[in-house]
C-alpha positions as CSV (number, residue, x, y, z in Angstrom):
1,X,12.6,0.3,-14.2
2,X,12.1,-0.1,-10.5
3,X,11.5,2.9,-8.4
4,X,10.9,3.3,-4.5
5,X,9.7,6.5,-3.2
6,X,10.4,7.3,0.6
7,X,8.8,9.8,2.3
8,X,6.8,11.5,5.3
9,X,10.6,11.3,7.4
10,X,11.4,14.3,9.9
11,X,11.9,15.8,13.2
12,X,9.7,14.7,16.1
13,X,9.9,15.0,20.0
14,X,10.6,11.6,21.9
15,X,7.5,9.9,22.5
16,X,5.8,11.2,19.2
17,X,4.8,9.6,15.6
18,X,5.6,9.2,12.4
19,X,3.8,7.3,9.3
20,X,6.0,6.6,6.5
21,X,5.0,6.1,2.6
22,X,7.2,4.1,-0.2
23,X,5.5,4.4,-3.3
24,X,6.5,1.4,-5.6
25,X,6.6,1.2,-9.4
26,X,8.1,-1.5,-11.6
27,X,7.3,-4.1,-9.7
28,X,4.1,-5.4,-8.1
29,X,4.9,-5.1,-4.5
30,X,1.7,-8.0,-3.9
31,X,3.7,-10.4,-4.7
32,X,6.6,-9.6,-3.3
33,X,7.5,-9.3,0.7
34,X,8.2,-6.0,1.3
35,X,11.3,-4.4,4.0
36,X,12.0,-1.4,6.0
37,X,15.4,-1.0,6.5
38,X,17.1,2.2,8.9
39,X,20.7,3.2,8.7
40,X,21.7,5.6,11.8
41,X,25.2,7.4,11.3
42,X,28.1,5.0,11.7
43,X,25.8,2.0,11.9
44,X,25.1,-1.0,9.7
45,X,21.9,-0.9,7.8
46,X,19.3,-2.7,9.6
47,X,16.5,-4.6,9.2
48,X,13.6,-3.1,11.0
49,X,10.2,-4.8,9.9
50,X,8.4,-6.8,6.9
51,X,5.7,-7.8,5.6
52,X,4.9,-10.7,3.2
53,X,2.4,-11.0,0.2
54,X,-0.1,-12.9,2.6
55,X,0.5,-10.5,5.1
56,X,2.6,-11.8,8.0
57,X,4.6,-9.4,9.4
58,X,7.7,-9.5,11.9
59,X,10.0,-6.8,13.4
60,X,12.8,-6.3,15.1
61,X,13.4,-6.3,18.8
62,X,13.6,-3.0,19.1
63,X,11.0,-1.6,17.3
64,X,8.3,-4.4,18.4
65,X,4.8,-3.2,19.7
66,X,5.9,0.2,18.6
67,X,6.2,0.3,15.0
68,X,3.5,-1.4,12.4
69,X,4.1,-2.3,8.5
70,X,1.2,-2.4,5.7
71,X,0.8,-2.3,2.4
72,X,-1.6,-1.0,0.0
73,X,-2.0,-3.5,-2.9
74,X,-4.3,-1.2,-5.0
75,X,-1.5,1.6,-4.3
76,X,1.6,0.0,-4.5
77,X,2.9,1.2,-1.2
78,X,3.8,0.1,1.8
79,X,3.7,2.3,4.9
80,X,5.8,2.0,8.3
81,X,3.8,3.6,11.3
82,X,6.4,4.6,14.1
83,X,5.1,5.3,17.6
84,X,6.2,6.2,20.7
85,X,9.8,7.3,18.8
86,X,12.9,7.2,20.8
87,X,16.4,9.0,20.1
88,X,17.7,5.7,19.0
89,X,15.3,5.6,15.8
90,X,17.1,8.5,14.7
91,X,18.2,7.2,10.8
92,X,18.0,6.9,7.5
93,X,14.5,5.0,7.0
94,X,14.1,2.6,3.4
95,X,11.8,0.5,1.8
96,X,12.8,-2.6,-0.4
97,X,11.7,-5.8,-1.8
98,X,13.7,-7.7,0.9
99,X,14.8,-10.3,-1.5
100,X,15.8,-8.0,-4.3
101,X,18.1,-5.2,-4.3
102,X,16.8,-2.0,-5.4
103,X,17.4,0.6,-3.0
104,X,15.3,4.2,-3.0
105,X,16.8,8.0,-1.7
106,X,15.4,6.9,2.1
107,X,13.6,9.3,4.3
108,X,15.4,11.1,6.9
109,X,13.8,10.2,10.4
110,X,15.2,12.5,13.7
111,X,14.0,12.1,17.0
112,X,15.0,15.0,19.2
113,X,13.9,17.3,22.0
């Protein structure tokens, strides 16, 4: 049974950080590549960064040179650092296997003075 475990979501000022944790099981996420995915209120979930088994990543436009995916083989987890937050990352933050379809509870993530 595959489980994905978001967390480390919350409240932060503009301008602040976040590191997010998805602890895997059920699959071994070293050979797999490995999505975030956001979902803001009345919005289409969105691809917002990956990372492949060799380690490549790529991100979206908006989140570029702010935001940096890993993973921890030995852990099973990928993480999602999130810097210099805006408003508009305000969402629903998960972590997949980005060409299978299990889906975990998400984090919340708000960005707000």
């Amino acid at each position: 049974q595959v489980q994905l475990v978001e967390s480390g979501g919350g409240l932060v000022q503009p301008g602040g950080s976040l590191r997010l944790s998805c602890a895997v099981s059920g699959i071994i996420i070293g050979i797999k590549t490995m999505g975030w995915y956001r979902q803001a209120p009345g919005k289409q979930r969105e691809l917002v960064a990956d990372i492949t088994s060799s380690g490549r990543t790529s991100y979206a436009d908006s989140v570029k040179g702010r935001f940096t995916i890993s993973r921890d083989n030995a852990k099973n987890t990928v993480y999602l650092q999130m810097d210099s937050l805006k408003s508009e990352d305000t969402a629903v933050y998960y972590c997949k296997p980005k060409y299978n379809d299990y889906w975990g509870q998400g984090t919340q993530v708000t960005v707000s003075s």
